[in-house]
C-alpha positions as a printed NumPy array, in Angstrom:
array([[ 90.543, 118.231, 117.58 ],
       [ 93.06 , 115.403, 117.748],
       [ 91.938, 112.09 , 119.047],
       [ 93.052, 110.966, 122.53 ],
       [ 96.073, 109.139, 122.35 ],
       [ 96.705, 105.866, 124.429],
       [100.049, 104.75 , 125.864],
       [100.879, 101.453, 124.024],
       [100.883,  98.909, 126.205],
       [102.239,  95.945, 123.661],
       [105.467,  94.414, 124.826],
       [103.368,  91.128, 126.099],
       [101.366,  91.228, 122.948],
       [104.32 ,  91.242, 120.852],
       [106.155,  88.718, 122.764],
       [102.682,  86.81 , 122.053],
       [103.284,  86.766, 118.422],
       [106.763,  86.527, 118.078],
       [108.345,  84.063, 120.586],
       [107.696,  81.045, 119.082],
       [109.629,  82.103, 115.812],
       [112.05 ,  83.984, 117.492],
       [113.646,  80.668, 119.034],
       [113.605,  78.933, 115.873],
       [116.439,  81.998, 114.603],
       [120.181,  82.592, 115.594],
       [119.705,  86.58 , 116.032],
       [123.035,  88.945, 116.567],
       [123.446,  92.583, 117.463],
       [126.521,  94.111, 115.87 ],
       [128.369,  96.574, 113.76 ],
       [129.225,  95.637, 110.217],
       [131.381,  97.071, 108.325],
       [128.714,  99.364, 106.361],
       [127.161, 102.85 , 106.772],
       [125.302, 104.389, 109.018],
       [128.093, 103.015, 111.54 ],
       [125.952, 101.722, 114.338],
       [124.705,  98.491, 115.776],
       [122.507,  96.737, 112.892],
       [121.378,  92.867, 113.074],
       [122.346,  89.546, 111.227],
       [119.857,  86.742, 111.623],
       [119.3  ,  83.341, 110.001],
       [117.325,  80.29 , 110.616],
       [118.702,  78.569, 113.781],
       [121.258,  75.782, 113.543],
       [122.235,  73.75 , 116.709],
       [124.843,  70.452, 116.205],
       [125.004,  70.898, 112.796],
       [121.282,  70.779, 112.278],
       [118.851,  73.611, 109.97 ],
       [116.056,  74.296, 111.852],
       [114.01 ,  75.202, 108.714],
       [110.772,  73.231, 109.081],
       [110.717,  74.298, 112.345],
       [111.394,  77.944, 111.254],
       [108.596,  77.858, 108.308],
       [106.219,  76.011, 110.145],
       [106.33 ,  78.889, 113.003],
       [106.066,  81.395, 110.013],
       [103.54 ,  80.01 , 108.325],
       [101.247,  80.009, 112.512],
       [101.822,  84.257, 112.38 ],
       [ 99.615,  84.73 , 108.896],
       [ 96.317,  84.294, 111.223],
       [ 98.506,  87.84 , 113.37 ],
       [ 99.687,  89.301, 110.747],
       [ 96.123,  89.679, 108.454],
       [ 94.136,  90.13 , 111.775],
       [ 94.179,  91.739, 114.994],
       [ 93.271,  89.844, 118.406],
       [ 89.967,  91.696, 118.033],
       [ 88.978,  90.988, 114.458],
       [ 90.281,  87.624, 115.051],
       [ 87.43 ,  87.04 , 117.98 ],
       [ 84.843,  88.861, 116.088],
       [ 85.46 ,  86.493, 112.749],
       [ 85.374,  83.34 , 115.34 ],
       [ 82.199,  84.143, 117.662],
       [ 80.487,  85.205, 113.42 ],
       [ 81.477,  81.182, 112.349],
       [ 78.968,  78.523, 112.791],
       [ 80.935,  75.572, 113.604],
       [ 80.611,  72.827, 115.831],
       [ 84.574,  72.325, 117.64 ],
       [ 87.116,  75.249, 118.147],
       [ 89.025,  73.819, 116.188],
       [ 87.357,  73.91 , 112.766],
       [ 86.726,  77.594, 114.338],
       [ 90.556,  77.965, 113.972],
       [ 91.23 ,  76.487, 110.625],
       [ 88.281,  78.702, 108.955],
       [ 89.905,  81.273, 110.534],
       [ 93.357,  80.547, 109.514],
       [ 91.999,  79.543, 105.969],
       [ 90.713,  83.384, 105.847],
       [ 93.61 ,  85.075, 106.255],
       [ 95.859,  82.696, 104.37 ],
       [ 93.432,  83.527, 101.31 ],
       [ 94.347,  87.259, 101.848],
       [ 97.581,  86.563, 102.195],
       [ 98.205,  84.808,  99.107],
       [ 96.769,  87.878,  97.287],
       [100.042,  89.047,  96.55 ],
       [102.475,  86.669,  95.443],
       [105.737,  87.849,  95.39 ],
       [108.299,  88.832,  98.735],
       [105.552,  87.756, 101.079],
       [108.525,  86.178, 103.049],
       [110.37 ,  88.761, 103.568],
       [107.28 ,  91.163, 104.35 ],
       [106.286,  88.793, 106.806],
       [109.716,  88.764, 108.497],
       [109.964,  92.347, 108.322],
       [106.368,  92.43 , 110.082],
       [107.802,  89.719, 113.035],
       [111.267,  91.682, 113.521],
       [110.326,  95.335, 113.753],
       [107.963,  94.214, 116.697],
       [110.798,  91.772, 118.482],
       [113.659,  94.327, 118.423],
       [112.009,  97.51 , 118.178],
       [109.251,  96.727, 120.809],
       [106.669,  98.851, 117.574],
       [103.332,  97.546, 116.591],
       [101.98 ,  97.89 , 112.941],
       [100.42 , 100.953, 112.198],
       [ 99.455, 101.164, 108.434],
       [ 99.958,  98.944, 105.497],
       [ 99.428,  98.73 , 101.853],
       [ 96.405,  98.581, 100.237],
       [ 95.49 ,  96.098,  97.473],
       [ 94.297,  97.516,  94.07 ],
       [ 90.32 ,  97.623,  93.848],
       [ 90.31 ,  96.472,  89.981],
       [ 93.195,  93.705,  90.591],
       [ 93.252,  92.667,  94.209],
       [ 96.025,  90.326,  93.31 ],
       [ 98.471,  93.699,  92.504],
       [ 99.41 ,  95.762,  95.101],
       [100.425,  99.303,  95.455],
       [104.073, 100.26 ,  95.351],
       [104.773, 101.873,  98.566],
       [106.832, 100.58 , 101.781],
       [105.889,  97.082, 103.24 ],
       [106.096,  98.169, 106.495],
       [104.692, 101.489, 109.101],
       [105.157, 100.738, 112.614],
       [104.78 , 103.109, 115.829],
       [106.129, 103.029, 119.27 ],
       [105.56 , 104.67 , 122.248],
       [108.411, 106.071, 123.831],
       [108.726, 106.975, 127.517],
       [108.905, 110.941, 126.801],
       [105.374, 110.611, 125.619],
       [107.021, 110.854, 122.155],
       [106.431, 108.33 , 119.301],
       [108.966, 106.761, 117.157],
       [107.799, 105.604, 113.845],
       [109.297, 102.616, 111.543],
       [109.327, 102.686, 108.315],
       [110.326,  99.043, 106.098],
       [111.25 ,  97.826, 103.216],
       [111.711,  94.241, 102.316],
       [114.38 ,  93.041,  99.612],
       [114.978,  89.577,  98.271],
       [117.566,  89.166,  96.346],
       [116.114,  88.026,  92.529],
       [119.842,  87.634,  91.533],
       [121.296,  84.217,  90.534],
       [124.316,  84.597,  91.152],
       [125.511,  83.654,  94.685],
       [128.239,  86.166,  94.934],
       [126.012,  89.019,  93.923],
       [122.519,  88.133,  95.635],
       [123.472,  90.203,  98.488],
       [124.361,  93.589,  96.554],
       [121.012,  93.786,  94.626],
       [119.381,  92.91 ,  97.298],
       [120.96 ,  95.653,  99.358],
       [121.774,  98.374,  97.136],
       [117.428,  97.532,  96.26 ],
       [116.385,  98.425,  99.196],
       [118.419, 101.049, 100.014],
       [116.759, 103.378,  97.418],
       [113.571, 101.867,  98.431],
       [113.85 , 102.955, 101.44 ],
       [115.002, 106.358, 100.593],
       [111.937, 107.136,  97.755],
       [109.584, 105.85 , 100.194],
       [110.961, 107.706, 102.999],
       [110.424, 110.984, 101.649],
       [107.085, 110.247,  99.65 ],
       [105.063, 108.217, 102.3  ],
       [103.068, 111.304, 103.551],
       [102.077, 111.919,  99.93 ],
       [100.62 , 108.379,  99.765],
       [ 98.567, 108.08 , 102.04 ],
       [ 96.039, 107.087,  99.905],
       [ 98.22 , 103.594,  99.574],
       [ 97.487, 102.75 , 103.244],
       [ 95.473, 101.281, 105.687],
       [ 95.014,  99.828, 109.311],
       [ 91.622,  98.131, 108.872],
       [ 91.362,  94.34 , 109.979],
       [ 95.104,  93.962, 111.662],
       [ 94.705,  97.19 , 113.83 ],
       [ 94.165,  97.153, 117.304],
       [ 90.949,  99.782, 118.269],
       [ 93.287, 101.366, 120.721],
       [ 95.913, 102.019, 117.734],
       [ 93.391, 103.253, 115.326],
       [ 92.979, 106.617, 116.855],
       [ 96.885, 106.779, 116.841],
       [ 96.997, 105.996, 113.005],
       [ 94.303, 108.419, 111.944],
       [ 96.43 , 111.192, 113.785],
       [ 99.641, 110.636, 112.077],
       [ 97.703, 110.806, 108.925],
       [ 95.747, 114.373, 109.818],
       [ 99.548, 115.107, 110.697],
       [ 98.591, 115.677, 114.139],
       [101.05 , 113.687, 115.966],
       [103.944, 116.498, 116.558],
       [106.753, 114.477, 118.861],
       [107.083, 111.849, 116.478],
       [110.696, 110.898, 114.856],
       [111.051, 108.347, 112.478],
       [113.909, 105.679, 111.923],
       [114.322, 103.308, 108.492],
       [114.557,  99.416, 108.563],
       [115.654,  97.39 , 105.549],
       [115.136,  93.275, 106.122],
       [117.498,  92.29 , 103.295],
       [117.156,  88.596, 102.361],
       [119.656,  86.971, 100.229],
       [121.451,  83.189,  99.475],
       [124.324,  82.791, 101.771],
       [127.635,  82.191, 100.212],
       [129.114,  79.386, 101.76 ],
       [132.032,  77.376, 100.427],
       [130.979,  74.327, 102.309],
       [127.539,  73.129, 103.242],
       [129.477,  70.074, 105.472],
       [129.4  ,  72.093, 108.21 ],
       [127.275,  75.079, 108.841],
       [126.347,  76.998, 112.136],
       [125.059,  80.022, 113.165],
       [128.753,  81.765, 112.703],
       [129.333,  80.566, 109.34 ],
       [126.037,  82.253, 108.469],
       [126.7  ,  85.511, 110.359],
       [130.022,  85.288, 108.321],
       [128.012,  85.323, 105.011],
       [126.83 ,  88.863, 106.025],
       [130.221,  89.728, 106.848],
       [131.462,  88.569, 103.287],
       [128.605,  90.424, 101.194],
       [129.407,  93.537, 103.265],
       [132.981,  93.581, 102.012],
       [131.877,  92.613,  98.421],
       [130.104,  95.931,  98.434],
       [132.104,  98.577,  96.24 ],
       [129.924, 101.255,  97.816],
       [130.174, 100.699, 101.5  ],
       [129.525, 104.404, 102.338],
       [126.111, 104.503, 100.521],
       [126.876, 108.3  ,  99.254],
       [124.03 , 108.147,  96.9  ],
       [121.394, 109.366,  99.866],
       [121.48 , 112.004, 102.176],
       [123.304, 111.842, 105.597],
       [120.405, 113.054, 107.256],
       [118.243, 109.855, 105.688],
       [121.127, 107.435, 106.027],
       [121.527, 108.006, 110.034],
       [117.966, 106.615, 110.406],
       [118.534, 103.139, 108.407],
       [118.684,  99.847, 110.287],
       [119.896,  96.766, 108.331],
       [118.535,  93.632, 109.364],
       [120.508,  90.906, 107.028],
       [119.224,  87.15 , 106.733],
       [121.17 ,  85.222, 104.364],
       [119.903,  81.659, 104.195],
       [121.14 ,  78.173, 102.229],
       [119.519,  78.033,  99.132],
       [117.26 ,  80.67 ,  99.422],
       [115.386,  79.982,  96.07 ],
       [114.034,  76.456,  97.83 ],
       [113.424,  78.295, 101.442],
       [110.905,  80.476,  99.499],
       [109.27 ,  77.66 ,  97.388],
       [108.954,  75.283, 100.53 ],
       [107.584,  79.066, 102.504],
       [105.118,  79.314,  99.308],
       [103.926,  76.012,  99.238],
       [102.89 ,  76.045, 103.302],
       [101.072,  79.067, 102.76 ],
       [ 99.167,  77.482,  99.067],
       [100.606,  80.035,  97.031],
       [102.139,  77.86 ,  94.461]])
């Protein structure tokens, strides 16, 4: 018998979470010039009179690990189990905890974390699964996507997300965005088609709200029928800029633009039309991206 199924009511819980970051970024709705042809979104860390927001940006970042390994509920049951004498040496244990999980896996925990913040601010979809670590090595995880989110759609439908998180590895300014992109486009793709098969890489225990956990544990028995499922690739990648003088949030939106056309591919014929309709870029290009991810590492204590 399938579980009863609530209505998710998260758009104030999200807006909890997210806010804060959300007006430390310059986000944009628009269509570049890349397949699927629809809407997708550019982002980058805000800059207003000529000024980077980026401590501001990380430091925000850094405040949704606590969110992101814990739900509100674990997150109360952790602080009424801590014997401490203020709240706020409650709160730093707390945020000490998670950080320590979080810094289990080393690599892309940027973008992952991004990816986790964005598919709840412009999809309005809570996290549903995520990977597991591995038992024998929890410092490895499992391949599999970085991100399963569900929403609740007024037809009493559900639309899942499925993401995938690409940094771009790649020296080279003028080619950081195409192996970042052309990355996570067959990520996206293998993990599309293989994620009911692995099943065994997921869970929802600690960040999962009770009222979702019913929801997850029926899209795993494959009992939730009116479900359809759309594809977002965060796609993170050092903006080339031919002068850092003067940069502002349409100079960076203009990076996209110039990666886009760099692209030899832009029709993306090496998937199917029926998987490529579902994908949903989000780009972030960023000025040099190698630093923004050692100054992000070094917040968190990784390096």
């Amino acid at each position: 018998m399938m579980p009863l199924i609530t209505e998710l009511n998260n758009e104030m819980r999200i807006r909890e979470i997210t806010q804060s970051l959300i007006n430390k970024m310059h986000i944009v709705s628009q269509e570049f010039n890349v397949e699927p042809r629809k809407d997708h979104t550019g982002c980058c860390i805000a800059h207003v009179d000529g000024l980077e927001y980026r401590d501001d940006f990380l430091e925000e970042l850094v405040d949704i690990i606590t969110d992101y390994v814990y739900s509100v509920t674990t997150q109360k049951q952790i602080l009424d189990s801590l014997s401490v004498r203020t709240e706020a040496k409650a709160y730093s244990k707390l945020y000490r905890r998670a950080a320590s999980k979080f810094r289990d896996q080393k690599e892309g925990q940027l973008g992952e974390l991004l990816l986790f913040i964005l598919i709840q601010y412009l999809f309005n979809a809570e996290p549903l699964l995520r990977k597991m670590k591995i038992t024998s090595n929890p410092q490895m995880e499992r391949n599999g996507l970085d991100a399963i989110h569900i929403r609740k759609d007024l037809n009493d439908g559900y639309t899942l997300f499925l993401g995938e998180a690409k940094t771009s590895s790649q020296s080279e300014v003028k080619k950081s965005f195409s192996s970042a992109f052309r990355a996570a486009v067959k990520d996206i793709e293998t993990h599309y088609l293989e994620h009911r098969s692995e099943f065994n890489l997921y869970t929802y225990e600690d960040f999962l709200e009770p009222e979702l956990e019913n929801i997850a544990q029926a899209y795993m028995e494959g009992e939730l029928r009116n479900i359809k499922t759309e594809l977002v690739c965060i796609i993170l990648f050092e903006a080339d800029i031919e002068t850092k003088d003067e940069i502002s949030n349409e100079v960076m939106i203009e990076a996209i633009e110039k990666g886009i056309e760099r692209l030899r591919d832009k029709n993306i014929t090496s998937i199917k039309k029926s998987t490529l309709k579902r994908v949903n870029y989000i780009f972030f290009p960023a000025i040099d991206f190698k630093s923004l991810v050692r100054e992000f590492d070094e917040k968190v204590g990784i390096r």
